[in-house]
N, CA and C atoms as an extended XYZ file, in Angstrom:
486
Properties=species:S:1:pos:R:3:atomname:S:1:resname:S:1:resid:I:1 pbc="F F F"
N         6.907       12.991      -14.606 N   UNK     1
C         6.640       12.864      -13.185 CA  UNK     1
C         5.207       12.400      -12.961 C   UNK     1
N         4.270       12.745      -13.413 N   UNK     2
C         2.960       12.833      -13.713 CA  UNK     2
C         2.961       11.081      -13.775 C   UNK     2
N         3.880       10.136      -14.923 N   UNK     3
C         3.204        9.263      -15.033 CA  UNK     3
C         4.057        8.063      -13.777 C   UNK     3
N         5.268        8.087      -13.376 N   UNK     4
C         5.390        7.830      -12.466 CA  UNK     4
C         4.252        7.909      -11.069 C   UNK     4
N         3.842        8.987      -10.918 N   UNK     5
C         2.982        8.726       -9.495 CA  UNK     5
C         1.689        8.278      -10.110 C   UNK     5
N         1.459        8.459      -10.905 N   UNK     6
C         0.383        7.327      -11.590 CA  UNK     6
C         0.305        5.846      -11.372 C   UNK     6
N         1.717        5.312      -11.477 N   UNK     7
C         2.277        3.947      -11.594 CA  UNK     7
C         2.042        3.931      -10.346 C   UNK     7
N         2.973        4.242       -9.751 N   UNK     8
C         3.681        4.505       -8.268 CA  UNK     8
C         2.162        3.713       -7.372 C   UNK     8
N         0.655        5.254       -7.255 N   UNK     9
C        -0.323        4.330       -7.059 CA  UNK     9
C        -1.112        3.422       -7.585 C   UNK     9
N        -0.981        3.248       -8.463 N   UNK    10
C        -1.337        1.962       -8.969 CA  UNK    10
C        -0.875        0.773       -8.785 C   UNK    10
N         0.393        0.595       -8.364 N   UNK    11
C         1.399       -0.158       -7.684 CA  UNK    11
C         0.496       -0.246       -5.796 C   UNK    11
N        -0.378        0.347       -5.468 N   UNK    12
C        -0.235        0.948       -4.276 CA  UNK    12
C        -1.890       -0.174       -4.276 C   UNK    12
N        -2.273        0.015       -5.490 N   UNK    13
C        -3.815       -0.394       -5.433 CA  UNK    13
C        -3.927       -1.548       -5.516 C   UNK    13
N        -3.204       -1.971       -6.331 N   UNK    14
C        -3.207       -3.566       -5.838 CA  UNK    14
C        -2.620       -4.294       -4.904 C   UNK    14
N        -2.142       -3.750       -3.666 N   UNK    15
C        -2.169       -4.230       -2.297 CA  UNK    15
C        -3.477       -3.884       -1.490 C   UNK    15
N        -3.824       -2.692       -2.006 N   UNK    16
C        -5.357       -1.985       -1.516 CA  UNK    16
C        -6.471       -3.664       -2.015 C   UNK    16
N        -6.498       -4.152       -3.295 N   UNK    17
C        -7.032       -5.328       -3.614 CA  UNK    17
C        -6.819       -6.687       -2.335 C   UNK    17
N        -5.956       -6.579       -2.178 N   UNK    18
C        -5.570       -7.912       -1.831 CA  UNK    18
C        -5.593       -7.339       -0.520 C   UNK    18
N        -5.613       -6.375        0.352 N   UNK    19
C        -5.904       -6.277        1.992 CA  UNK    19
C        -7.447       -6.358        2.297 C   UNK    19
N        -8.803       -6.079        0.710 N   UNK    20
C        -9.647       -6.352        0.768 CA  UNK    20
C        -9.879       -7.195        1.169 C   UNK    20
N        -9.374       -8.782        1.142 N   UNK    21
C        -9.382      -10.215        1.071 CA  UNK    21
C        -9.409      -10.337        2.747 C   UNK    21
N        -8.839       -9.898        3.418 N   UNK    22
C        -8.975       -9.909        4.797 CA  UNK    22
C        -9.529       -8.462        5.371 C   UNK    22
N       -11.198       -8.286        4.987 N   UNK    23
C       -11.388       -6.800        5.223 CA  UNK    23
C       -12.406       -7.755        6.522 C   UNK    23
N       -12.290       -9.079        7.016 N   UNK    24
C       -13.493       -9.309        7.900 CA  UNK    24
C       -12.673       -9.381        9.352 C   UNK    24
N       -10.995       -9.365        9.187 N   UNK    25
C       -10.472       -8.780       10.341 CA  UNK    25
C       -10.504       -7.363       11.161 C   UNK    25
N       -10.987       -7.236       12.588 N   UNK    26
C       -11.061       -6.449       12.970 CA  UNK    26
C        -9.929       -5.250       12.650 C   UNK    26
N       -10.319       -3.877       12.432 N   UNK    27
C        -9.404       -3.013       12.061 CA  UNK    27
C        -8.369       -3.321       13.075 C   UNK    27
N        -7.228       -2.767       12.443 N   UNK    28
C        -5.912       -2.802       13.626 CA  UNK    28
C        -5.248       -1.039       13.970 C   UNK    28
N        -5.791       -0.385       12.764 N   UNK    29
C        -5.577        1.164       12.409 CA  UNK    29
C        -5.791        2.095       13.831 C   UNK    29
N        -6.582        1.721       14.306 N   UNK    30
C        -7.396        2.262       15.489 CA  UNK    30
C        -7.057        1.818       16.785 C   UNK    30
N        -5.868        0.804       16.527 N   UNK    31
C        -5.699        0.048       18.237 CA  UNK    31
C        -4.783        1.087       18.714 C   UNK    31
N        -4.313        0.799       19.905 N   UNK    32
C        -3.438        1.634       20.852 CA  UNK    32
C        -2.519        0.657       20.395 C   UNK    32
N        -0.877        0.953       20.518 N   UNK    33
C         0.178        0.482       20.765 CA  UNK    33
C         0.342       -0.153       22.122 C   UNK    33
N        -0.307        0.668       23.176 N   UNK    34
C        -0.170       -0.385       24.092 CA  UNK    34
C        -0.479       -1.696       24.306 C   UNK    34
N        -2.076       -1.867       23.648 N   UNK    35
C        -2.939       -2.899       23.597 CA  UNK    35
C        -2.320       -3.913       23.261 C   UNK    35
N        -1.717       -5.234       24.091 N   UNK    36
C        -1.588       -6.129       23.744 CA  UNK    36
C        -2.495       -7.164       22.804 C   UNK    36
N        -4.041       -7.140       22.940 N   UNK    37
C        -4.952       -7.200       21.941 CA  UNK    37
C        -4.361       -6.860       20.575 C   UNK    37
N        -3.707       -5.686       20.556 N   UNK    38
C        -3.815       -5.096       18.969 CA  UNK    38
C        -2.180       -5.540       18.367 C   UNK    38
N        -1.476       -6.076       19.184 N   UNK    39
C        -0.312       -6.603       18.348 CA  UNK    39
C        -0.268       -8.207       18.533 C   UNK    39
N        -1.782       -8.937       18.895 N   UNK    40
C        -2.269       -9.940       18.698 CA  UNK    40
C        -2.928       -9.984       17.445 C   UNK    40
N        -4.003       -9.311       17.144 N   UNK    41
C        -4.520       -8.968       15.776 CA  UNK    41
C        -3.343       -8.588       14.775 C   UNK    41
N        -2.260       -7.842       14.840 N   UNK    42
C        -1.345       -7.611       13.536 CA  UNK    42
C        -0.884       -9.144       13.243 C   UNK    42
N        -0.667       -9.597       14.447 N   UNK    43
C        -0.035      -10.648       14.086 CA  UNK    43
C        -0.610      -11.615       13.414 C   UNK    43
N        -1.729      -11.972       14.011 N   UNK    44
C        -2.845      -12.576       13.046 CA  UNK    44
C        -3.163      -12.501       11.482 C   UNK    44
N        -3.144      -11.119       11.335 N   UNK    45
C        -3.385      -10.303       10.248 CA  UNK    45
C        -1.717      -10.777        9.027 C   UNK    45
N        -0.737      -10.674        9.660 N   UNK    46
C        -0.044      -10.945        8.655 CA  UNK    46
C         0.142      -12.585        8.401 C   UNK    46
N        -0.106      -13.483        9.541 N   UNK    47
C        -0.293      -14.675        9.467 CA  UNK    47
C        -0.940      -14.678        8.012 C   UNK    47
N        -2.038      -14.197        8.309 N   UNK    48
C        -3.443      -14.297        6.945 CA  UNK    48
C        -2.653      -14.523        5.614 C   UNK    48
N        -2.060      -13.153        5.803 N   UNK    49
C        -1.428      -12.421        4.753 CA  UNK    49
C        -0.926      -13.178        3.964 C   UNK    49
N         0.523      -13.927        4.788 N   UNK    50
C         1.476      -15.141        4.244 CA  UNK    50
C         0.935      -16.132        3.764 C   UNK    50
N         0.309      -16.795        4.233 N   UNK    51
C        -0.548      -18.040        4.329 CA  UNK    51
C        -1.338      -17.903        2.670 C   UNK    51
N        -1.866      -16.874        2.836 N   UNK    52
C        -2.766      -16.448        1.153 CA  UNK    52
C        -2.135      -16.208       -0.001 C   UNK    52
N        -0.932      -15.960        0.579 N   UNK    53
C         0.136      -15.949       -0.622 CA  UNK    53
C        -0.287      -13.923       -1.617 C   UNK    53
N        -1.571      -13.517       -0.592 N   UNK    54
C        -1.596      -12.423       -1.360 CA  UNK    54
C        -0.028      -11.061       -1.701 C   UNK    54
N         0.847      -11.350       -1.161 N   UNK    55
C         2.380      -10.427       -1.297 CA  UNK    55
C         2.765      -11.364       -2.594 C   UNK    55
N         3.178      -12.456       -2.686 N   UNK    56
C         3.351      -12.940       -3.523 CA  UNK    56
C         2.663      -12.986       -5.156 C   UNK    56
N         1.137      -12.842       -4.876 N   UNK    57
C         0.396      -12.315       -6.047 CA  UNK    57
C         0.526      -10.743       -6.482 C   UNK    57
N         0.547      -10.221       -5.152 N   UNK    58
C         1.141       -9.016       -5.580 CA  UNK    58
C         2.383       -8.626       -6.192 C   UNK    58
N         3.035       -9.132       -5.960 N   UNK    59
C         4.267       -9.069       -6.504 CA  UNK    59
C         4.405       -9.938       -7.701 C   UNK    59
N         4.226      -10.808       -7.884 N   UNK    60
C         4.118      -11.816       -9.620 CA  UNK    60
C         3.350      -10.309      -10.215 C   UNK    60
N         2.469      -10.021       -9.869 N   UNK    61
C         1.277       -8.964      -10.727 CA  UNK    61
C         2.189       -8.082      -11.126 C   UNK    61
N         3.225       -7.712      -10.392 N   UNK    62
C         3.903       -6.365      -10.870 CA  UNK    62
C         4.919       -6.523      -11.769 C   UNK    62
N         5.631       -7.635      -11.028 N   UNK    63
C         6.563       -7.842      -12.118 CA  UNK    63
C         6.462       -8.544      -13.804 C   UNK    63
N         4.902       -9.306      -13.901 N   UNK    64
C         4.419       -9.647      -14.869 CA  UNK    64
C         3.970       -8.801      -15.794 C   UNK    64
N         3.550       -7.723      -15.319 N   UNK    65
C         2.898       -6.520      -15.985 CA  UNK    65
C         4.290       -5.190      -15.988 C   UNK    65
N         5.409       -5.393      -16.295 N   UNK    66
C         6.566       -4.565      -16.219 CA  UNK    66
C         6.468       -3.753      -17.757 C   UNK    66
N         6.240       -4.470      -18.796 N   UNK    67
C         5.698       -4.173      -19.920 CA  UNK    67
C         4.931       -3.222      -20.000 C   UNK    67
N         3.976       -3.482      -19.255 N   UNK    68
C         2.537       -2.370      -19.281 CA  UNK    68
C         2.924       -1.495      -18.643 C   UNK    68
N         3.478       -1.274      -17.171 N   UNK    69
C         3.545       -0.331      -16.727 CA  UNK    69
C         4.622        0.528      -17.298 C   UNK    69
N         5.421        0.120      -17.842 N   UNK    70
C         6.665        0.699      -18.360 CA  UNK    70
C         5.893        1.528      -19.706 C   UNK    70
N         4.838        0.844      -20.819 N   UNK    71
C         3.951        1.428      -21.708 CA  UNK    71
C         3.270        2.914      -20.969 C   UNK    71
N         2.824        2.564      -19.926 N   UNK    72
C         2.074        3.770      -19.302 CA  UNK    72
C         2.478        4.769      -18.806 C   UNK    72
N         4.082        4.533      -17.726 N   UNK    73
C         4.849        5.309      -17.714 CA  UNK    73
C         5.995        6.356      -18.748 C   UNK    73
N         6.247        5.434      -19.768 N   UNK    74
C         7.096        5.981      -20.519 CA  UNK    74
C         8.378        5.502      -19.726 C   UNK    74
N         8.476        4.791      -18.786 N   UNK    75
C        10.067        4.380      -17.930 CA  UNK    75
C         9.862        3.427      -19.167 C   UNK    75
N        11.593        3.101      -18.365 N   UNK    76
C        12.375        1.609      -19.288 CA  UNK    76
C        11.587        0.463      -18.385 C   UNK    76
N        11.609       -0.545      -18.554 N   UNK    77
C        11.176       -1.764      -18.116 CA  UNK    77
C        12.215       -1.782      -17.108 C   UNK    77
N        13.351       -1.484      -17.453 N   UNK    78
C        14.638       -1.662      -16.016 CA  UNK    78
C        14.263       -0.479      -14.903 C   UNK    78
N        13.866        0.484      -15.284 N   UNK    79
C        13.292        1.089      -14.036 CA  UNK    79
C        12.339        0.885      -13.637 C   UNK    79
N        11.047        0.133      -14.356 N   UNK    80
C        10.213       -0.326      -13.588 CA  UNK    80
C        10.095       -1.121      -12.711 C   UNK    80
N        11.382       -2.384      -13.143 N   UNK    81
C        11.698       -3.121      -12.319 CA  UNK    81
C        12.139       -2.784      -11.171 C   UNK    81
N        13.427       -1.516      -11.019 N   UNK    82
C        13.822       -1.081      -10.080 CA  UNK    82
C        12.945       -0.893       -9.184 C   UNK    82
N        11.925       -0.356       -9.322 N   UNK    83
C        10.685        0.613       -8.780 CA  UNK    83
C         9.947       -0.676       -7.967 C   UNK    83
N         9.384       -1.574       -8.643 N   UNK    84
C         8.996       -2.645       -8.277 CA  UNK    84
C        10.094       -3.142       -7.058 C   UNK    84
N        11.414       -3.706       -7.656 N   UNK    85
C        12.115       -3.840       -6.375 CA  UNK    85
C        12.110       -3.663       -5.302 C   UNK    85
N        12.296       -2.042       -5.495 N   UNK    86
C        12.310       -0.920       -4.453 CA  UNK    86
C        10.994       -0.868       -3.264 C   UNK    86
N         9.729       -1.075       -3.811 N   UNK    87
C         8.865       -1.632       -3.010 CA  UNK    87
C         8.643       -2.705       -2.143 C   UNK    87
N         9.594       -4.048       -2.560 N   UNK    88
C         9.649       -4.783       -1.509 CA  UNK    88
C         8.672       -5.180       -0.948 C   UNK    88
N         7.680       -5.333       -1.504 N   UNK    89
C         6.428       -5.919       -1.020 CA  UNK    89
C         6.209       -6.954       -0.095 C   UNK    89
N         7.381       -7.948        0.016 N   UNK    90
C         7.141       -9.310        0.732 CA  UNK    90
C         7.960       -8.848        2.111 C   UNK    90
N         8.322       -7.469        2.408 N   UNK    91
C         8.417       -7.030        3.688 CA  UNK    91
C         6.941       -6.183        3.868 C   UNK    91
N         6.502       -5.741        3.753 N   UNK    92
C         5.258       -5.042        4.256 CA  UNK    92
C         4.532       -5.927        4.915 C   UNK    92
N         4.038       -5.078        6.189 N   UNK    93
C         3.632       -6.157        6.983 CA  UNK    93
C         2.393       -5.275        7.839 C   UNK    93
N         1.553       -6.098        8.370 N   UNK    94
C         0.396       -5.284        9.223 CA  UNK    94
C         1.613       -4.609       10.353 C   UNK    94
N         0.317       -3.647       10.766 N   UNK    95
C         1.352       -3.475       12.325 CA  UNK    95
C         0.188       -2.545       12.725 C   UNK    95
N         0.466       -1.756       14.230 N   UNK    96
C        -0.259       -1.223       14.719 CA  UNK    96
C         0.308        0.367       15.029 C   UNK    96
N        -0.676        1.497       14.771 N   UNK    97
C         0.192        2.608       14.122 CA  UNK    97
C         0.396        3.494       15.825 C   UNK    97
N         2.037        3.723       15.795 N   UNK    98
C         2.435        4.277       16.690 CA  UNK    98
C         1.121        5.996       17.523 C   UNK    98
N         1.697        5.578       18.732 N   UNK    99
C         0.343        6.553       19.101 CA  UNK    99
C         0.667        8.114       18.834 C   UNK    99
N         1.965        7.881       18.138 N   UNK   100
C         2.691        9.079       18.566 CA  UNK   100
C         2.292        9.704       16.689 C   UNK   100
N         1.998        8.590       16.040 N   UNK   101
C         2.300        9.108       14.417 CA  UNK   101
C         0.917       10.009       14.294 C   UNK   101
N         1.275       10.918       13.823 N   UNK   102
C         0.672       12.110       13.295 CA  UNK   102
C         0.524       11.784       11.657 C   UNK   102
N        -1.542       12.036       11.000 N   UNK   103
C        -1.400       12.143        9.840 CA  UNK   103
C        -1.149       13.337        8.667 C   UNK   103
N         0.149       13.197        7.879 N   UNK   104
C         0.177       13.971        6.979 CA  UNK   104
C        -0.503       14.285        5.750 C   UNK   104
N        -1.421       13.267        5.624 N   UNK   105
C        -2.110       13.413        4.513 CA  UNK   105
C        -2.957       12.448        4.096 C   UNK   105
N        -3.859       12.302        2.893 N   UNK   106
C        -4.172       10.690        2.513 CA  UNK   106
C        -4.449       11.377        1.151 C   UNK   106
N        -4.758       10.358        0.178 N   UNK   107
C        -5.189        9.856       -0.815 CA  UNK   107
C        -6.434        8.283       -1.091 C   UNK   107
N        -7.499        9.591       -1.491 N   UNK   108
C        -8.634        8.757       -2.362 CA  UNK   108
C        -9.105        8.487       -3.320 C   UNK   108
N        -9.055        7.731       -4.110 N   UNK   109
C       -10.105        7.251       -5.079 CA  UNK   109
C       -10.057        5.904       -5.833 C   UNK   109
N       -10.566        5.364       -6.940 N   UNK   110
C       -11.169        3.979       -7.471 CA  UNK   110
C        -9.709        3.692       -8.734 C   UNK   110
N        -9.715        2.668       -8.322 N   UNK   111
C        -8.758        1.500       -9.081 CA  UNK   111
C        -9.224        0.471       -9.051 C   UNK   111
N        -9.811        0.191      -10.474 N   UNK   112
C        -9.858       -1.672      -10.826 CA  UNK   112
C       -11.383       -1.384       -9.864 C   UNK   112
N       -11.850       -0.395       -9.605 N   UNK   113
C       -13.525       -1.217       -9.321 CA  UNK   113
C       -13.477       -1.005       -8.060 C   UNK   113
N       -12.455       -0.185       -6.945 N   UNK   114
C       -12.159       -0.577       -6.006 CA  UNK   114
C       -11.968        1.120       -5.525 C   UNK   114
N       -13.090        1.450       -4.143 N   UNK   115
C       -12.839        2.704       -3.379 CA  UNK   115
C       -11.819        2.779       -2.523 C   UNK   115
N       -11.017        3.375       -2.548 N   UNK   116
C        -9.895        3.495       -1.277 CA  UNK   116
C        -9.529        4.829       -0.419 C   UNK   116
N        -8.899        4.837       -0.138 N   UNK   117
C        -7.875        5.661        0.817 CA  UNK   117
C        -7.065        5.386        1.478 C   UNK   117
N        -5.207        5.422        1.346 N   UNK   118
C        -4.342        5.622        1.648 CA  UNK   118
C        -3.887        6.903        2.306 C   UNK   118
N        -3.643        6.429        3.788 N   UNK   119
C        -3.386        7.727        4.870 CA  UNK   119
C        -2.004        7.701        5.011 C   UNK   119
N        -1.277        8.304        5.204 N   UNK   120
C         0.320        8.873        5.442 CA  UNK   120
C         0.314        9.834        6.486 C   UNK   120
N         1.463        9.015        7.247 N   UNK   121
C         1.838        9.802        8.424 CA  UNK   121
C         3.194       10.624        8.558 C   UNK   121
N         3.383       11.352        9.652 N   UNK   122
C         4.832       11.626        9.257 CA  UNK   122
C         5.899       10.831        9.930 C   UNK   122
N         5.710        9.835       10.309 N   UNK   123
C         6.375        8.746       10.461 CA  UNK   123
C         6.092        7.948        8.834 C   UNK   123
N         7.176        7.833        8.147 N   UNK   124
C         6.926        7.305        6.887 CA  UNK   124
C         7.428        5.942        6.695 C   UNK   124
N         7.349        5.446        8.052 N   UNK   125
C         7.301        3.656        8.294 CA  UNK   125
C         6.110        3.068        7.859 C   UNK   125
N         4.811        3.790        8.395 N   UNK   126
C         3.634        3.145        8.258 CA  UNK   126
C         2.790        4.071        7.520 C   UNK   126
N         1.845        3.513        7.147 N   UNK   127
C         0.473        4.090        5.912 CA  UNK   127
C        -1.063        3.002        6.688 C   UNK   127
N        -1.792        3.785        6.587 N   UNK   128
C        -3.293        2.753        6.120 CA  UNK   128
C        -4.030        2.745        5.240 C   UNK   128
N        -4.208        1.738        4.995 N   UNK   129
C        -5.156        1.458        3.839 CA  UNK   129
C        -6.598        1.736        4.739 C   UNK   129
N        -7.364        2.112        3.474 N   UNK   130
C        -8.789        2.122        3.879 CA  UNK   130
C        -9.790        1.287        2.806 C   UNK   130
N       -10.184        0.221        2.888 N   UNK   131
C       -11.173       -0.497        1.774 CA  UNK   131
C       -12.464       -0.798        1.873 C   UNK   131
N       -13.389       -0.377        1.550 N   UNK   132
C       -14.635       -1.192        2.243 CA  UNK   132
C       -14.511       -0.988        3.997 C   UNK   132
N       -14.406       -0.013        4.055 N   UNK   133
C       -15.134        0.328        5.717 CA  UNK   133
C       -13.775       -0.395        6.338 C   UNK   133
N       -12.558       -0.805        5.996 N   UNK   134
C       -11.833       -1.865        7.059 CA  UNK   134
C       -10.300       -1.183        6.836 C   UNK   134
N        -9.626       -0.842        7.988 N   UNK   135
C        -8.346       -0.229        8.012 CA  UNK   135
C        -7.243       -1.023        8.235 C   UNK   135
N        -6.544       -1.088        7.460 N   UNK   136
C        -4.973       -1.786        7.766 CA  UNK   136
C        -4.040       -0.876        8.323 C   UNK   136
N        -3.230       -0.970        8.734 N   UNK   137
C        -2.033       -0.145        9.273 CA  UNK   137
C        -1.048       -1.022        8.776 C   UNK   137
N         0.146       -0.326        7.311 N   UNK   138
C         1.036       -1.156        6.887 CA  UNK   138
C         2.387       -0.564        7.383 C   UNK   138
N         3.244       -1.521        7.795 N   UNK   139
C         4.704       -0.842        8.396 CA  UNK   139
C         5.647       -1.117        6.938 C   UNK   139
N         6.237       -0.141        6.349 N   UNK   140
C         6.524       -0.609        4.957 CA  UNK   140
C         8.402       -0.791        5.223 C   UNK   140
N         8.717       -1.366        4.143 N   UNK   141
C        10.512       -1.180        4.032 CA  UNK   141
C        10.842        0.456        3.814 C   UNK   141
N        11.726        1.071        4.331 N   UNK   142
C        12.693        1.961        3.951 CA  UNK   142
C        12.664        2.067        2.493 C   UNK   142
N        13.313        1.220        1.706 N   UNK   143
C        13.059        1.203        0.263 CA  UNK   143
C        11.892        1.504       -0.691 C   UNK   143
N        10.620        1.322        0.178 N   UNK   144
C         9.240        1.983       -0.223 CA  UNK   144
C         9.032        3.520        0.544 C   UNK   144
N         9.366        3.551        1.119 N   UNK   145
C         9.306        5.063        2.206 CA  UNK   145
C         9.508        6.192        0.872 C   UNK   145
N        10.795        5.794        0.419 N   UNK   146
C        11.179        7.144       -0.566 CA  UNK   146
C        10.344        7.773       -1.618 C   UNK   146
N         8.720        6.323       -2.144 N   UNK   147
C         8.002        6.830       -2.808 CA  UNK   147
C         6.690        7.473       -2.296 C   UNK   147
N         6.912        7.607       -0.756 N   UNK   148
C         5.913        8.220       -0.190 CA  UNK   148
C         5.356        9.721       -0.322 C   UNK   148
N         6.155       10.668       -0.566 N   UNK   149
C         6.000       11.845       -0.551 CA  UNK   149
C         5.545       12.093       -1.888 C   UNK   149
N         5.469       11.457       -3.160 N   UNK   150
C         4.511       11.286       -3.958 CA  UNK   150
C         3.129       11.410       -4.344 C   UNK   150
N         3.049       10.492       -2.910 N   UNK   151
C         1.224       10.563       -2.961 CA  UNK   151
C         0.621       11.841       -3.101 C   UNK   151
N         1.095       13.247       -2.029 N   UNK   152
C         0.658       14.315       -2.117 CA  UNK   152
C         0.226       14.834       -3.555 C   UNK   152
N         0.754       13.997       -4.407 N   UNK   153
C         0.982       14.912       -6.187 CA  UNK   153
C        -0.098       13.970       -6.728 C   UNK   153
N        -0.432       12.501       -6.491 N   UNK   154
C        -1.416       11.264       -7.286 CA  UNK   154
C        -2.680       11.650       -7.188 C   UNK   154
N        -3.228       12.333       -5.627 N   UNK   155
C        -4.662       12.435       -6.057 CA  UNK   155
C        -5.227       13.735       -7.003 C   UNK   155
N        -4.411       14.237       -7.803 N   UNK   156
C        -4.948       15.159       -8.876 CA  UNK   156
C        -4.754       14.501      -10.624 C   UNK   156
N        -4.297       13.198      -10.135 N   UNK   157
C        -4.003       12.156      -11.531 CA  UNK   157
C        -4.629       10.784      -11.377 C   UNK   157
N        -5.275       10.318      -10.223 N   UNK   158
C        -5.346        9.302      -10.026 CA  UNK   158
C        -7.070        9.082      -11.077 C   UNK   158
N        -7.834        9.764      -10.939 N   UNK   159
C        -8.902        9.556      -12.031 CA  UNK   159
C        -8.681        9.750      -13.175 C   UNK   159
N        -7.567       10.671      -13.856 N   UNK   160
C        -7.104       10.494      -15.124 CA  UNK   160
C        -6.577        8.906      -15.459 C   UNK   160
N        -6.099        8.159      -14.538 N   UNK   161
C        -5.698        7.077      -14.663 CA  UNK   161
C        -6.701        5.815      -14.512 C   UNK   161
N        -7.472        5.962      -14.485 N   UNK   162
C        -8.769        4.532      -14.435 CA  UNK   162
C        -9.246        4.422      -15.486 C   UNK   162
């Protein structure tokens, strides 16, 4: 279990990388839902996104490295893949976090050189990233949701893992 949520965020950090890349967009974490402003900025924001092809690097990265992570986990390469699948990365998308979502938790610390924090709500549609001072609000697939309740267990492994 241990090395699963290991993977799991590490899988998590290299989207944390690549939302860096657009850390000079105004946060969206912090807008109101009402704010038409702020579902102008998501939109923007995933424009970026597509356009950079960063989901797509993210995703080549994971599935290229199925080997390794499967080495680190002790999974089969077919469940890593699954896992990978299951994340669905090229649905994750900015969005702006309901006014209503309450946070359940977060997770901090360094991957690849890189400070973070991942917040979880109990709406387990959306998460934010935190990188360098700049907040995303990600609305994720259903199919990633199920590895959410995880996180609670990663930040007591996540420095064993760097």
């Amino acid at each position: 279990m241990k090395k699963v949520i290991v993977a799991f965020t590490g899988l998590i950090a290299l989207l944390i990388a690549g939302i860096i890349v657009i850390m000079f967009v105004p946060s969206i974490a912090t807008s109101d839902e009402n704010d038409p402003i702020a579902g102008i900025r998501a939109a923007s924001m995933n424009a970026f996104i597509d356009v950079s092809g960063l989901k797509d690097k993210a995703a080549n990265a994971l599935h290229d490295n199925l080997d390794s992570i499967s080495a680190a986990t002790g999974l089969s390469e077919a469940d890593c893949a699954q896992i990978v699948y299951s994340l669905d990365i090229q649905n994750w998308e900015a969005a702006v976090l309901p006014n209503a979502a309450e946070e359940a938790g977060s997770l901090s610390g360094s991957y690849a050189g890189i400070d973070g924090t991942i917040t979880y709500y109990d709406d387990p549609e959306y998460i934010t990233v935190n990188a360098y001072g700049q907040n995303v609000t990600m609305r994720i697939p259903e199919s990633a949701q199920a590895y959410l309740p995880y996180l609670q267990y990663a930040d007591q492994y996540l420095d064993q893992a760097a």
